[in-house]
C-alpha positions as CSV (number, residue, x, y, z in Angstrom):
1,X,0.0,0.0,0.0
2,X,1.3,3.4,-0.7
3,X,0.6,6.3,0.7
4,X,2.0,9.7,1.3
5,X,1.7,11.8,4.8
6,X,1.0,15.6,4.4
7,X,4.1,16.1,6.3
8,X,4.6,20.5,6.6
9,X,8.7,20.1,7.7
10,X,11.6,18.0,7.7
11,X,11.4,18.3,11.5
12,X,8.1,17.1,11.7
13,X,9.2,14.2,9.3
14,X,12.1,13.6,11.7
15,X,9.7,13.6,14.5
16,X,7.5,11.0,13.0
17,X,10.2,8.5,11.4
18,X,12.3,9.2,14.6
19,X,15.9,9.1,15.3
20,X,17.4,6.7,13.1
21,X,13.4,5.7,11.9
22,X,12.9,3.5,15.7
23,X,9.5,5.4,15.3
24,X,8.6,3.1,11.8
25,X,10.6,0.1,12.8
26,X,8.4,0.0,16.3
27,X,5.4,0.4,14.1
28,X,6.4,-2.4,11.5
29,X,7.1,-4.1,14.4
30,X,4.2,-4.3,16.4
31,X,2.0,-4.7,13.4
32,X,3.8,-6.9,11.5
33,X,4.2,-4.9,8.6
34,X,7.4,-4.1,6.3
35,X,7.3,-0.1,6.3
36,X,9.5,1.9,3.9
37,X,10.1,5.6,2.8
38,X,11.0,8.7,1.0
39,X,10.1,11.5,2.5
40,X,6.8,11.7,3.0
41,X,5.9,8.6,0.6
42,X,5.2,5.5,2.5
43,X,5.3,2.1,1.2
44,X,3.6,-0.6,3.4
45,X,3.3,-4.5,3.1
46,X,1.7,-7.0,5.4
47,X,-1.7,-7.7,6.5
48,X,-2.3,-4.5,9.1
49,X,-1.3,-1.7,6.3
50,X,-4.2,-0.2,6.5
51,X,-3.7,0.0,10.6
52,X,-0.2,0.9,10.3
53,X,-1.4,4.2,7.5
54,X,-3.8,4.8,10.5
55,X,-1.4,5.5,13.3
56,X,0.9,7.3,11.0
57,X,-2.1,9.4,10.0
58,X,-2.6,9.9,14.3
59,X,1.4,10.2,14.0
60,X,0.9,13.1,11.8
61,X,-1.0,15.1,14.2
62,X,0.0,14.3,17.2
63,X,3.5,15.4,15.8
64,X,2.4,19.3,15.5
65,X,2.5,19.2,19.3
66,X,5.0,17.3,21.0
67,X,8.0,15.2,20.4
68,X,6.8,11.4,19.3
69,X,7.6,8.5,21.7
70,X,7.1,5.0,22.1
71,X,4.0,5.6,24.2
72,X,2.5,7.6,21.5
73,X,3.0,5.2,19.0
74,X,1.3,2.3,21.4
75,X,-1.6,4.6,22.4
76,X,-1.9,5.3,18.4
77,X,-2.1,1.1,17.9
78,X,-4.4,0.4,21.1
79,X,-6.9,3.2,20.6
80,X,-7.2,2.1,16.7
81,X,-8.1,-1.8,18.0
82,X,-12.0,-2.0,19.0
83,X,-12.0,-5.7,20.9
84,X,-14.2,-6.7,17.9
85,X,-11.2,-6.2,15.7
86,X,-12.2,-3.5,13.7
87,X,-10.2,-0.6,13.2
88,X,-11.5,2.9,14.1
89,X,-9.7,6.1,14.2
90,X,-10.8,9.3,15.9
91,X,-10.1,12.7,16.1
92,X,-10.7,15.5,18.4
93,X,-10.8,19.2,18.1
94,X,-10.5,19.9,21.7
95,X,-8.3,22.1,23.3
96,X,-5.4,20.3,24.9
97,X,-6.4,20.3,27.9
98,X,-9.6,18.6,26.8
99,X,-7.4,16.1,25.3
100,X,-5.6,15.1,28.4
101,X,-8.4,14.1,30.0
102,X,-10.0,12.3,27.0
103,X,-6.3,10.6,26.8
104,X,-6.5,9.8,30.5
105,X,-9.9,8.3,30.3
106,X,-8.9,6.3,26.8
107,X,-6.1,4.7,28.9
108,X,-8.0,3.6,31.8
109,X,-10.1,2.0,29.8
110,X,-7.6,0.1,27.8
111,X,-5.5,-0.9,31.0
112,X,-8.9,-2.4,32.0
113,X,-9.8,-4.8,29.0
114,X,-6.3,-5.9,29.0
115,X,-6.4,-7.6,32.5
């Protein structure tokens, strides 16, 4: 599957590949996908490509705000897994402070289906 972000900077670019791309390569990972690029054209393989475009789509905004971690990417992957295995994706125009708590609440609520 190809793709291709609407990246703004390098730096955001940066921010989403991460240092050395360990952003992608924890994606590819965890989703068993091979994920490749040039710039902001993607190239995916495997059965979850259309997850993995997902979370690099939530990637993309999350990345005009803060610095991308690990965390971000596994909140990205969890909150795009409904237990019934479908894939839903959702976006918020709340202020940030809004978010947090939304964010807060999201994670409480994964923590508890996974016990």
């Amino acid at each position: 599957m190809k793709f291709t972000l609407n990246i703004q900077s390098s730096e955001q670019l940066a921010n989403i590949c991460g240092g050395l791309d360990k952003n992608i390569e924890n994606i590819a990972t965890n989703l068993g996908v091979n994920i490749s690029n040039k710039g902001s054209d993607f190239n995916i393989k495997g059965e979850n490509s259309a997850l993995a475009v997902s979370v690099l789509q939530d990637l993309l905004i999350v990345s005009e705000t803060k610095a991308i971690d690990f965390s971000d990417i596994d909140l990205c992957i969890k909150s795009l897994n409904s237990p019934n295995g479908e894939v839903k994706s959702v976006t918020s125009q709340l202020k940030p402070v809004e978010n947090i708590f939304i964010l807060e609440a999201l994670i409480s609520k994964i923590m508890s289906m996974q016990l």
